[in-house]
DOVO-551905 format. One record per residue: y, x, z of N, C-alpha, C in turn. Coordinates in steps of 0.1 Angstrom, whole numbers, padded with zeros to 4 digits, always signed. Layout:
residues N
YXZYXZYXZ ...
//
This chain:
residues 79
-0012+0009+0000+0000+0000+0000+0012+0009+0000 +0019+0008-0011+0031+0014-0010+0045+0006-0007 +0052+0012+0002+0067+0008+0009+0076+0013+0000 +0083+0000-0009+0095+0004-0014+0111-0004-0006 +0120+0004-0007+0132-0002-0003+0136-0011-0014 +0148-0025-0007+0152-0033-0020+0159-0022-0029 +0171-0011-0025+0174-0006-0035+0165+0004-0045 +0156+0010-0041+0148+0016-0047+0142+0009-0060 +0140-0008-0052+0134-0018-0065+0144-0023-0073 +0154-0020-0066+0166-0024-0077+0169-0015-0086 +0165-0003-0082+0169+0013-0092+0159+0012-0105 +0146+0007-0101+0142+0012-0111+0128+0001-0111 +0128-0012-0116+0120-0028-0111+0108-0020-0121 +0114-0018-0135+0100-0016-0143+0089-0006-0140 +0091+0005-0130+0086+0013-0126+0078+0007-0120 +0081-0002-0109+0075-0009-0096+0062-0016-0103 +0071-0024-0112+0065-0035-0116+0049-0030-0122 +0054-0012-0132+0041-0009-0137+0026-0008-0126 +0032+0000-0119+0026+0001-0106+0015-0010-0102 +0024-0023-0104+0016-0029-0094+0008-0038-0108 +0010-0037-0119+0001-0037-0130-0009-0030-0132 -0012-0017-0124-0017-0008-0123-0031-0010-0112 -0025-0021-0102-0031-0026-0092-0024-0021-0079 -0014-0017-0080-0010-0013-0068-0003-0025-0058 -0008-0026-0051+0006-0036-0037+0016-0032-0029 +0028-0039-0033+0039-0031-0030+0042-0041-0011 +0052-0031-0005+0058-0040+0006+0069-0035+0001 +0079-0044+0001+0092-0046-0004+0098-0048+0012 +0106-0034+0016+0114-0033+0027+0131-0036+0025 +0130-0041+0039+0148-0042+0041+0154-0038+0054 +0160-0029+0054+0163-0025+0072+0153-0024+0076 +0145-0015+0069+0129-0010+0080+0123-0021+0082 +0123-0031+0084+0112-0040+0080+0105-0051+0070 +0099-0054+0066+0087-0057+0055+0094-0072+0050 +0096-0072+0038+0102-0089+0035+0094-0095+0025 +0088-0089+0018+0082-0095+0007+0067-0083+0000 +0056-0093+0000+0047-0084-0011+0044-0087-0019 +0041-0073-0033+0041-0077-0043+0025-0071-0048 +0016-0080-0053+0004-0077-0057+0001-0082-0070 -0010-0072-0076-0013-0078-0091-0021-0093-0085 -0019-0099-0100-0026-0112-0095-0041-0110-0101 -0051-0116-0097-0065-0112-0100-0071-0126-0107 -0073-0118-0119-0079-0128-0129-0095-0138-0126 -0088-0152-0125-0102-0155-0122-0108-0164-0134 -0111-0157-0144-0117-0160-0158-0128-0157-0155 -0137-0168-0151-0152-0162-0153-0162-0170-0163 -0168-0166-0170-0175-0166-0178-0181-0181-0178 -0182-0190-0187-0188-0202-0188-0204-0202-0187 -0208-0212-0182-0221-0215-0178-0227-0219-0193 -0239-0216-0198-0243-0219-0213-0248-0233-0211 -0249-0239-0219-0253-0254-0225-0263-0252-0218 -0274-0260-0216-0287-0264-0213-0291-0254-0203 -0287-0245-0193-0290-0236-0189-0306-0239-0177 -0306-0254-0176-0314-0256-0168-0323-0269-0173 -0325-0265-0190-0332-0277-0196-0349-0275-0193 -0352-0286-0187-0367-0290-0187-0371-0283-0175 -0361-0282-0165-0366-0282-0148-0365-0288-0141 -0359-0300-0144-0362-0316-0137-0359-0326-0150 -0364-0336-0141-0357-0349-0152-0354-0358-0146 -0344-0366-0146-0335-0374-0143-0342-0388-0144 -0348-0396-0134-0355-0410-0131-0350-0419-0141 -0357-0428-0146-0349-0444-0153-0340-0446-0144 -0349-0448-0131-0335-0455-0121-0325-0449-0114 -0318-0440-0120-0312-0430-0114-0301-0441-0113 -0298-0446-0119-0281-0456-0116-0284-0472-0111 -0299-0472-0107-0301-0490-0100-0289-0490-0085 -0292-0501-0082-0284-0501-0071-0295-0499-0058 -0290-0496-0045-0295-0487-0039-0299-0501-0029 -0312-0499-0023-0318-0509-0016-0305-0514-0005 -0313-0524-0001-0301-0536+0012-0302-0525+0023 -0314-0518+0029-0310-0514+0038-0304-0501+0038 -0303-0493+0033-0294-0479+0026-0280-0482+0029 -0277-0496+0018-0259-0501+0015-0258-0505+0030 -0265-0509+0035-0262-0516+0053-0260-0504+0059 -0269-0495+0065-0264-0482+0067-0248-0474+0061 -0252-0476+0053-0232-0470+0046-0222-0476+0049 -0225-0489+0051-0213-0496+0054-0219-0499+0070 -0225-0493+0080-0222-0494+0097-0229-0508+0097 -0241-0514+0093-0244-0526+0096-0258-0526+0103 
//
């Protein structure tokens, strides 16, 4: 973690900025103490799940969408 002063980030921002493109995290000081940090932001692109990736390890009942017996819905609804 590197401590830059505001004027230092005011002298020279693109420097900072490469830096922390670089992966660096800055603490942005003011009167010796810490006012702001600046961190690369981390890419969260992860890779797509493939089509079918789990074809023909289960299968899905006819009655997957019937309605759910009387005593089930009594229980859900506290009866």
């Amino acid at each position: 973690m590197l401590h830059v002063t505001l004027d230092e980030i005011q002298r020279d921002l693109l420097k900072y900025l490469r830096q922390v493109e670089a992966g660096a995290t800055l603490v942005i000081m003011h009167a010796d103490k810490p006012i702001a940090e600046l961190r690369p932001i981390v890419s969260s692109h992860k890779q797509l799940r493939p089509f079918g990736l789990c074809a023909r390890e289960f299968t899905v009942p006819d009655d997957f969408d019937a309605p759910l017996p009387e005593d089930i819905l009594n229980a859900f609804e506290g009866k």
